[in-house]
C-alpha atoms as an extended CHARMM CRD file, in Angstrom:
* protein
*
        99  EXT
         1         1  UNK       CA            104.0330000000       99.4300000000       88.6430000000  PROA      1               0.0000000000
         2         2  UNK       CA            106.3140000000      101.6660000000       87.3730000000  PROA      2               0.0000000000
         3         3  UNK       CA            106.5500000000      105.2480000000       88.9250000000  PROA      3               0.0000000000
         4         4  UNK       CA            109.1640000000      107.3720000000       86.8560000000  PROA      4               0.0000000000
         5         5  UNK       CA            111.4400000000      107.0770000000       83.7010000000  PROA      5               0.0000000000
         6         6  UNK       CA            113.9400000000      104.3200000000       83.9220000000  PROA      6               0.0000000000
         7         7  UNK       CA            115.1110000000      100.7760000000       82.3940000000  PROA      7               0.0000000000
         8         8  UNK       CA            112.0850000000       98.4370000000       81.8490000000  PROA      8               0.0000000000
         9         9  UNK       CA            112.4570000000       95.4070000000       84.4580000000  PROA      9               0.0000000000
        10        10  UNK       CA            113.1830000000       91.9450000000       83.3440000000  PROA      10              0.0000000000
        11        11  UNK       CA            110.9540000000       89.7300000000       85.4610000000  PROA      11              0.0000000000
        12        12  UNK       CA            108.3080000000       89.4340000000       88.4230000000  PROA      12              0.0000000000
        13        13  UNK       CA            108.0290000000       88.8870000000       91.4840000000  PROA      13              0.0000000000
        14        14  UNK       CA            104.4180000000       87.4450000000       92.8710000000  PROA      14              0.0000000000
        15        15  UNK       CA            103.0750000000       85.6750000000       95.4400000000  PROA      15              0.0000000000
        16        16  UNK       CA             99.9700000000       85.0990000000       97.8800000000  PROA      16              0.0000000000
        17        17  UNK       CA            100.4010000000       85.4730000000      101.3300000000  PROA      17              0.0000000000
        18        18  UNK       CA             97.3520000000       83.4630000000      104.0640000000  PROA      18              0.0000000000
        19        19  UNK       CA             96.8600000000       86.3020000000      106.7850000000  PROA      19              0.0000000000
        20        20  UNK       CA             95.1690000000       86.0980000000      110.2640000000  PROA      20              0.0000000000
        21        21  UNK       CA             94.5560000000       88.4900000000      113.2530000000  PROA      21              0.0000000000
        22        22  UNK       CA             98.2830000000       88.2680000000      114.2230000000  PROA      22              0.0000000000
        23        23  UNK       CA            100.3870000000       90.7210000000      111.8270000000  PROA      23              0.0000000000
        24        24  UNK       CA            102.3180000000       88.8580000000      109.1810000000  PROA      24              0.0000000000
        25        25  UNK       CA            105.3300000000       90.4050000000      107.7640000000  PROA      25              0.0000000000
        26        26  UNK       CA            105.9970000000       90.4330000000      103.8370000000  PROA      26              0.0000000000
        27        27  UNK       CA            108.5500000000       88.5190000000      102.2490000000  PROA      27              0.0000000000
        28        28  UNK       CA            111.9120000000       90.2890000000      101.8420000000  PROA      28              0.0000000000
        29        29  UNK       CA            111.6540000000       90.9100000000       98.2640000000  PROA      29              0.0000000000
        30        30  UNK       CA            113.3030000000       94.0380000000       97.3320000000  PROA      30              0.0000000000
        31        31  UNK       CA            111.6540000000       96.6730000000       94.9510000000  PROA      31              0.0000000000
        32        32  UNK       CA            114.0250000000       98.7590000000       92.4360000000  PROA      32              0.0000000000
        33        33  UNK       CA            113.8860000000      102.3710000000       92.4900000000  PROA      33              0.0000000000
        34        34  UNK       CA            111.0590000000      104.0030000000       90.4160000000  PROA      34              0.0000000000
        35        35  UNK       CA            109.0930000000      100.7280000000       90.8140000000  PROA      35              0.0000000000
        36        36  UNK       CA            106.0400000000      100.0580000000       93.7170000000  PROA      36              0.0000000000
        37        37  UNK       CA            104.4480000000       97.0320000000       94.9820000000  PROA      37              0.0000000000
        38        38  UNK       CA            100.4640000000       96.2100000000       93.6080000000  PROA      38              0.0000000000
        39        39  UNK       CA             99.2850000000       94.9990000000       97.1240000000  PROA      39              0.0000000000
        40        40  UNK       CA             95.5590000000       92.7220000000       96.5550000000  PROA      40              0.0000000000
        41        41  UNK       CA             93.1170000000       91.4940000000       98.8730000000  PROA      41              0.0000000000
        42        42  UNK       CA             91.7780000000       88.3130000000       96.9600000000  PROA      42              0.0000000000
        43        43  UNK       CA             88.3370000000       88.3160000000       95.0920000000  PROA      43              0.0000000000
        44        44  UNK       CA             86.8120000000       86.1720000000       97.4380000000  PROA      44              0.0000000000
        45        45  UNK       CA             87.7090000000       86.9630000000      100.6550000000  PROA      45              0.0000000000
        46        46  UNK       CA             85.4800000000       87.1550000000      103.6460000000  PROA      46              0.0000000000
        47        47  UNK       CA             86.7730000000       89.3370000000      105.6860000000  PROA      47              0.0000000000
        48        48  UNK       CA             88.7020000000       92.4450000000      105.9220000000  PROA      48              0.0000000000
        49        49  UNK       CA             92.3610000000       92.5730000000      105.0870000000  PROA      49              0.0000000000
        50        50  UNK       CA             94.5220000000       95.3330000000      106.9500000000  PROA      50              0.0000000000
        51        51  UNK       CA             98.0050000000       97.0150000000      105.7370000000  PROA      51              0.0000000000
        52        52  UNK       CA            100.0950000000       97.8980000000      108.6300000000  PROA      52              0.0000000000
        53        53  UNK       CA            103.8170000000       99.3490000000      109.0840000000  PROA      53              0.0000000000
        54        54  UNK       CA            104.3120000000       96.9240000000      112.2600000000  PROA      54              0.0000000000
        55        55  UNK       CA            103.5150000000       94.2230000000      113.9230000000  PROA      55              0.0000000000
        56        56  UNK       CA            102.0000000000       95.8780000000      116.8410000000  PROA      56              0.0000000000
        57        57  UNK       CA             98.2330000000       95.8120000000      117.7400000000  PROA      57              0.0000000000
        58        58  UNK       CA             98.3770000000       99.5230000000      116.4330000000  PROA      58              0.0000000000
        59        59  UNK       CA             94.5480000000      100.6200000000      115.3320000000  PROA      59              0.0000000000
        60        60  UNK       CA             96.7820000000      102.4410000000      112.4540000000  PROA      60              0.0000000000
        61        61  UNK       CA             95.9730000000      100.6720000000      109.8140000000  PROA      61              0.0000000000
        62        62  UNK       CA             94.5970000000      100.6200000000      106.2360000000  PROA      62              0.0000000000
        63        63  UNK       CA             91.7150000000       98.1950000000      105.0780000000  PROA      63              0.0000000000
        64        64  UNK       CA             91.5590000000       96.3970000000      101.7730000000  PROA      64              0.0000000000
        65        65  UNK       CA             87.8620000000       94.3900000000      100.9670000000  PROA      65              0.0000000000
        66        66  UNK       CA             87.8630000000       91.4490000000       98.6190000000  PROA      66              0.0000000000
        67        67  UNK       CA             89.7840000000       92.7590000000       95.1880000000  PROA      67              0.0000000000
        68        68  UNK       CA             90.4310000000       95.9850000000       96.1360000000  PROA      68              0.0000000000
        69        69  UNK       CA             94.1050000000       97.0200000000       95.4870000000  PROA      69              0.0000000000
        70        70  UNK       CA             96.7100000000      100.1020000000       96.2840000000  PROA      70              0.0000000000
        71        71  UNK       CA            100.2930000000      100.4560000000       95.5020000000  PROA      71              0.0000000000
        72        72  UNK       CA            102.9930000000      101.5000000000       97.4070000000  PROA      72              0.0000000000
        73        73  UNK       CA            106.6250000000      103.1720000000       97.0900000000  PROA      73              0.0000000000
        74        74  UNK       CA            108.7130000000      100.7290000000       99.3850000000  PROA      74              0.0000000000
        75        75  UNK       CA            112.3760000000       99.8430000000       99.2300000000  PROA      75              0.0000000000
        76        76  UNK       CA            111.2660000000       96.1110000000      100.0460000000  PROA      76              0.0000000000
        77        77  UNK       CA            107.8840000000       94.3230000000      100.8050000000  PROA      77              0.0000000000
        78        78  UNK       CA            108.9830000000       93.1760000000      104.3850000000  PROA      78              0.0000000000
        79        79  UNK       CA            108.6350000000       96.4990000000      105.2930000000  PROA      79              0.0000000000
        80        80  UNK       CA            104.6920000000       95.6900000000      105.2740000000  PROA      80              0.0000000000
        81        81  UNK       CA            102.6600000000       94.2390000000      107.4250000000  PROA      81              0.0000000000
        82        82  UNK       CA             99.5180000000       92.4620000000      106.8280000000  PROA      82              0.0000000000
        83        83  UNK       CA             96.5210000000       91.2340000000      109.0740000000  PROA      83              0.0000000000
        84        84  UNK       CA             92.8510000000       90.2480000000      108.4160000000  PROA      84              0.0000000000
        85        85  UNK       CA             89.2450000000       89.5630000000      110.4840000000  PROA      85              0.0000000000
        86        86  UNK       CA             89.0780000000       86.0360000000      108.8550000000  PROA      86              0.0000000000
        87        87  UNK       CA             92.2820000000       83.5330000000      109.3940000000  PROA      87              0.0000000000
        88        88  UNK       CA             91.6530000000       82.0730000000      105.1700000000  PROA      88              0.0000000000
        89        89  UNK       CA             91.9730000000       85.7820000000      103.6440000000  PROA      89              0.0000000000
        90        90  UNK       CA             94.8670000000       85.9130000000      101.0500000000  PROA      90              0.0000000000
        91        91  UNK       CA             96.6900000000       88.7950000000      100.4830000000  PROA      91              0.0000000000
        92        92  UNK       CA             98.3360000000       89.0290000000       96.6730000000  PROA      92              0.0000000000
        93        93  UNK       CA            101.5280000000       90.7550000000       95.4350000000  PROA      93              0.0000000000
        94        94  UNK       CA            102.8330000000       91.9010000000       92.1420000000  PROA      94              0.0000000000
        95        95  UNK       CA            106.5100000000       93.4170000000       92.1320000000  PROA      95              0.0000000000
        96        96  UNK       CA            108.1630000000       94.0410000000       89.0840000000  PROA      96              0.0000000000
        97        97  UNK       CA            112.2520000000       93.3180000000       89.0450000000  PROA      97              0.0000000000
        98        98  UNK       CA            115.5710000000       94.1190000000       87.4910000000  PROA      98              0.0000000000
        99        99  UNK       CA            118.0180000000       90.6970000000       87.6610000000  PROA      99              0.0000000000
């Protein structure tokens, strides 16, 4: 999603990411400045996917149900954590890029 004024981006990034109790990290995919990350919790899902900023057991965290969405402002998706209340929940990403 682009934020601010700048050069359009060339290509995407996506992917789908299988998240259980345990904190999974994001992929190191870096994001340009001006752009965020579109963060999904699958239609579908059964349980409760969680965003975190670690991979502690921190009760910090914010929920996404089944297709709900939220973007972010982050210099790289690693920087994000992800955990869920059902070990088949997917977690979706949309990143926009400049090659």
């Amino acid at each position: 999603m682009h934020v601010d004024q700048g050069p359009n981006c060339n290509s995407l990034a996506s992917g789908a990411i299988t998240i259980s109790s345990n904190p999974t990290q994001g992929p190191n995919i870096p994001i340009p400045d001006g752009y965020e990350v579109l963060i999904k919790a699958k239609d579908g899902n059964t349980g409760t996917c969680y965003i975190e900023t670690s991979n502690s057991t921190s009760t910090t965290k914010f929920a996404l149900l089944a297709g709900e969405f939220v973007t972010l402002s982050v210099t790289n998706l690693n920087l994000i954590w992800f955990s869920d209340t059902v070990s088949t929940d997917v977690i979706m990403y949309l990143v926009e890029q400049r090659s």
